[in-house]
N, C-alpha and C positions, 0 to 999 in steps of 0.2 A: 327473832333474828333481826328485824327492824329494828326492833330500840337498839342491838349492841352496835350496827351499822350507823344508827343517828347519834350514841352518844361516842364512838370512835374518830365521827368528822367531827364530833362539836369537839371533842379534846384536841384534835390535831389544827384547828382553828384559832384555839385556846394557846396554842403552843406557839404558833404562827406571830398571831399578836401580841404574845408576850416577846418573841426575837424581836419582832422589830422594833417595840416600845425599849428595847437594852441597848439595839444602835442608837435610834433617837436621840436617848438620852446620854451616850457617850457621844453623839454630834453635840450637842448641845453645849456639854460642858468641854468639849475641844478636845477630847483624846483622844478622837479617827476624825479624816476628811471627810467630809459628807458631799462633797462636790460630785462626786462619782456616783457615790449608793445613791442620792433623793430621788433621782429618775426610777434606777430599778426599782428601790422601792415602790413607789409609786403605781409603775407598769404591774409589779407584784401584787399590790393589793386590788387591783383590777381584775387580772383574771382572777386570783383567787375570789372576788366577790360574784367576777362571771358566772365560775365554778359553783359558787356557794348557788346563786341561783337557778342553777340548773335541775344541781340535786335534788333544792328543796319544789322546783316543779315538778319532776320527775315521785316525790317522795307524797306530795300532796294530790292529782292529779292522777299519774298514772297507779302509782299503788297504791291502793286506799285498802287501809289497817279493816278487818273485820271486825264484826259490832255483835 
């Protein structure tokens, strides 16, 4: 049940940084305004790294996989 839990956030992670590397790079080459999105994004990748650390203390610390 743990591995399907750890590789579910690793693919929705996966999926995450791939959206925002597609705005990036239509900022970049000037098809959307990015004046708006840089902040969200931003704020975004924040908590989700929040996020990401809490699980993985939660995942190392509190559950520990049997041996």
């Amino acid at each position: 049940m743990n591995n399907f839990i750890k590789k579910l956030v690793s693919y929705i992670l996966i999926v995450l940084v791939l959206l925002f590397t597609v705005i990036g790079l239509l900022g970049v080459w000037e098809i959307i305004n990015l004046h708006n999105i840089v902040p969200k994004i931003i704020g975004s990748l924040l908590i989700i790294f929040a996020a990401a650390a809490v699980v993985l203390f939660i995942f190392s610390v509190l559950i520990k996989e049997n041996e």
